[in-house]
N, C-alpha and C positions, 0 to 999 in steps of 0.2 A: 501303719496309719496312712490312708489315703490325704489326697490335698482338701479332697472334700469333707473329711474329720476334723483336720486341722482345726478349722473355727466351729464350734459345735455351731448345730444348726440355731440351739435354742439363745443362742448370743446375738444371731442376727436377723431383723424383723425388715421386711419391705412391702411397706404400706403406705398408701398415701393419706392416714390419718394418724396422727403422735401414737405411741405404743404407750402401755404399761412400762414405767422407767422403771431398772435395779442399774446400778455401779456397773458401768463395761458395757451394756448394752449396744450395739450398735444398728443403727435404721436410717435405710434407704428411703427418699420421697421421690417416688418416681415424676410425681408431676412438676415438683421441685428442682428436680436431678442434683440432690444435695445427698452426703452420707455424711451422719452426725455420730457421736459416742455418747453419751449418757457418762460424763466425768465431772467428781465434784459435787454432784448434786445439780447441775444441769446440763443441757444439752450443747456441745460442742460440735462445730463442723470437724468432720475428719481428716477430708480429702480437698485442701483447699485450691477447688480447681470446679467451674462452671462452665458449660458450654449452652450458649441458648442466644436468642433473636431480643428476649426482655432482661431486665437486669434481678438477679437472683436475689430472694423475699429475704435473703440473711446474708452477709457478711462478715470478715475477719481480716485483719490487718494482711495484706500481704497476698489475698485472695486473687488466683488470676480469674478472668472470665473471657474467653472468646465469644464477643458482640456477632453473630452470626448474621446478622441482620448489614450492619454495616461493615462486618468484614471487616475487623481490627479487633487485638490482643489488648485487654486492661487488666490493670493490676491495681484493688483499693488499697486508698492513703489513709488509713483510719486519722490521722495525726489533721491532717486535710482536709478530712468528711466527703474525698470525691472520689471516683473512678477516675486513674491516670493511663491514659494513651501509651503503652511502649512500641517500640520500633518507631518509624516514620514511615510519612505520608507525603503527598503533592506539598502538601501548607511549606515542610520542612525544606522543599528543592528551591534554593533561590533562582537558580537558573532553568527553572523550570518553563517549555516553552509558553507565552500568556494565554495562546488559544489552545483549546481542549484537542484532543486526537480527534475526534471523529468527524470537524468539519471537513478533512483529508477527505472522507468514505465519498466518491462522486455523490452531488447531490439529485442526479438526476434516477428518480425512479427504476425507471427499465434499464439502466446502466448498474444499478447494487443487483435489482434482479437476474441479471445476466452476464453479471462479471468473471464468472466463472468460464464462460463463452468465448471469453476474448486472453489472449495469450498475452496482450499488451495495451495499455490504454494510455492517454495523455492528453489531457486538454488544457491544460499549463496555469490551471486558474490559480494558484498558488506564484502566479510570477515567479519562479525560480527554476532553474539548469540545474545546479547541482544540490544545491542545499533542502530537499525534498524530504517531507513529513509524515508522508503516508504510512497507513500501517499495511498495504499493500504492495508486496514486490513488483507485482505485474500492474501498478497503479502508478502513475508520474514515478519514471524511473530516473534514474542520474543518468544525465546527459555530461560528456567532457568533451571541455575545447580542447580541440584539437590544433585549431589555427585559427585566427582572426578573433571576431567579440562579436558574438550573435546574442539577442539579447531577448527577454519576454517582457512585454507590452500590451496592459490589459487583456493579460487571458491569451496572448497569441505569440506564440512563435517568431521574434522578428528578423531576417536578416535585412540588415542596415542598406541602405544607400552608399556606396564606397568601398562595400566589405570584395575583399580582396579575392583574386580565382585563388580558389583552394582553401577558402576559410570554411572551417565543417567542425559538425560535433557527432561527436558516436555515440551510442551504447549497446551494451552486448545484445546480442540477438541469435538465437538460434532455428528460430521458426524460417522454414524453407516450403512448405503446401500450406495456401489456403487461400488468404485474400488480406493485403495492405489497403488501409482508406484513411485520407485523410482531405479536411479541406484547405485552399488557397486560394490567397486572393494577391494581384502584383498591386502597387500604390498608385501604377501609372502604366500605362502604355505605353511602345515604343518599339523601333526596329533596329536597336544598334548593338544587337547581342546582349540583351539582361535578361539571363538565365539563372534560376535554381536546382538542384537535384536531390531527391530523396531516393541514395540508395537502401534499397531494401531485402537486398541479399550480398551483403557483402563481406569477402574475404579477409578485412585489417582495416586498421584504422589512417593509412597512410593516405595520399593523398591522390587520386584517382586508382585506388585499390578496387583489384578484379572482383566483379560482381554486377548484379543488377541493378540498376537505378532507372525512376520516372525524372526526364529533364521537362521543364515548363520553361517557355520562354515569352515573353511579355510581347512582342511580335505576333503571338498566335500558334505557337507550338506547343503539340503535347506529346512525347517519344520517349519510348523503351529504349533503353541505350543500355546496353554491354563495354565493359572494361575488362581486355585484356589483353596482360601485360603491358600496360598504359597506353593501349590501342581505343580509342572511344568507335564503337560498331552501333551504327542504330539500328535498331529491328525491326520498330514500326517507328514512322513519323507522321503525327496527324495534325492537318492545319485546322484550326479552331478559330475562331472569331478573338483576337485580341478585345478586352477589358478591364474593366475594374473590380469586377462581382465577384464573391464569394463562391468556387465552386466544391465537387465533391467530386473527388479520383479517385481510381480505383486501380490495383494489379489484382490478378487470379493468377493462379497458377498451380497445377495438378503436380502428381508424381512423375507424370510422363515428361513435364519439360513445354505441357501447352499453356502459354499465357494468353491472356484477354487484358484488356484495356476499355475501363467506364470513366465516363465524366458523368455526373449527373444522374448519374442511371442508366447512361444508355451505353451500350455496346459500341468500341471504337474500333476494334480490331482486334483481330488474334495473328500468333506468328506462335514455331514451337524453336527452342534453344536447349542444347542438352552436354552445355560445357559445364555450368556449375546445378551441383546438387545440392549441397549446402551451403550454410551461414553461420557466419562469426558475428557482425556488426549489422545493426541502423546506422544511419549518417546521411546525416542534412548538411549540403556543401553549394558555397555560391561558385558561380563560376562568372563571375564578371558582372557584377549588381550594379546597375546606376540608377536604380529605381527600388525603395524600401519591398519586401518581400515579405507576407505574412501567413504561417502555417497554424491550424487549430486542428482539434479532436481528430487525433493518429486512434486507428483502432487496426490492431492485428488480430484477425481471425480465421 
């Protein structure tokens, strides 16, 4: 006896209109997606189990239904008269965060379409360093203090007025070719050394750890500076107009070791360097603040 003997064929009918009933009968309604028996003198579900987007035209105590529509498992309470929910949902997490995941997703157009582009993004609009929500890795990543209390302040990257040489926060990085941007803006102008540094090829997270970093300095400075072995080397130094305005920097850097430097757009310099090849770390570090510092929209590409 094959498996397909097993149930004689004439036992079982599937049609989507009631069959001729005898005792044992059993029939499939495919439009229904119910299998019933013919027991008793009427027609019983068999297989008490539904899969469908509507709620199934018959039930039985205990019947599950997978809601395809909404994506949740129920099981009817005949005793009840309802469909009961099992497992849990969002409703069930009390500690559930209040705001939904996807305000995380940038909300800026050409930044979802193009995020795939960028190896690292951060616009800090979330005010927070560590405690970050995104459902993207490469999207506001965790920043750690490393030293000092750098803080975000509507949407911006702050370090403080007072924060101490050597106050920095890192996060892993291993992108080495392409191109760092970010904007900056000082609180105030001045010439008594209120410097920041965004390294962007850096070796550790210690405290002028070997690598490459953009220093900006409220004076009017904008310099590639090399650390090594706690040596500060600059590469290019370029004087700029001290302000107050928001700008837009830039590094480049190929596989050869050739860097360029933009502000704004425009070309400030090239110089080539071929001590480091790779990267461990980001890290944004003051070196001597007396004037608040303000960093927005890092794009690594």
């Amino acid at each position: 006896m094959t498996e397909v003997d097993f149930i004689p064929k004439k036992f079982v009918v599937v049609s989507e209109t009631e069959p001729a009933a005898f005792e044992g009968l059993i029939w499939y309604n495919p439009n229904e997606k119910l299998w019933r028996m013919y027991k008793d003198g009427k027609w019983q579900i068999l297989i008490p189990f539904y899969v469908g987007d509507s709620e199934p035209v018959e039930k039985t105590d205990g019947m599950l239904w997978y809601d395809t529509y909404n994506d949740v498992m129920k099981i009817w309470d005949e005793a009840g008269g309802a469909w009961q929910r099992l497992g849990v949902d969002r409703a069930d997490v009390t500690n559930f965060w209040a705001e939904p995941f996807w305000p995380n997703i940038p909300d800026k157009p050409m930044l979802i379409k193009n995020l795939d582009n960028y190896y690292l993004y951060d616009d800090w609009d979330d005010n927070q360093l560590a405690s970050r929500k995104s459902l993207l890795s490469r999207y506001r990543p965790v920043w750690t203090q490393q030293a000092g209390s750098f803080e975000v302040v509507n949407g911006e990257l702050k370090i403080p007025n007072g924060a101490a040489d050597g106050s920095r926060i890192t996060t892993p990085s291993s992108f080495a070719v392409g191109i760092w941007e970010f904007k900056h803006r000082f609180g105030a102008t001045n010439t008594t050394g209120n410097s920041v540094l965004f390294g962007f090829m850096v070796q550790d997270v210690v405290y002028k750890a070997d690598g490459y970093y953009i220093l900006l300095n409220a004076g009017g400075m904008f310099v590639l500076r090399k650390y090594s072995a706690g040596e500060a080397i600059d590469l290019l130094n370029i004087s700029i107009t001290p302000d107050t305005n928001q700008h837009v920097y830039k590094v480049a850097r190929d596989n050869s070791g050739n860097f360029e430097l933009f502000m704004d757009g425009e070309s400030k310099g090239t110089v080539s360097d071929t001590e480091f090849y790779t990267s461990k770390y980001l890290q944004f570090m003051s070196a001597g603040v007396d004037e608040d510092s303000y960093f927005d929209d890092l794009k690594i590409y």
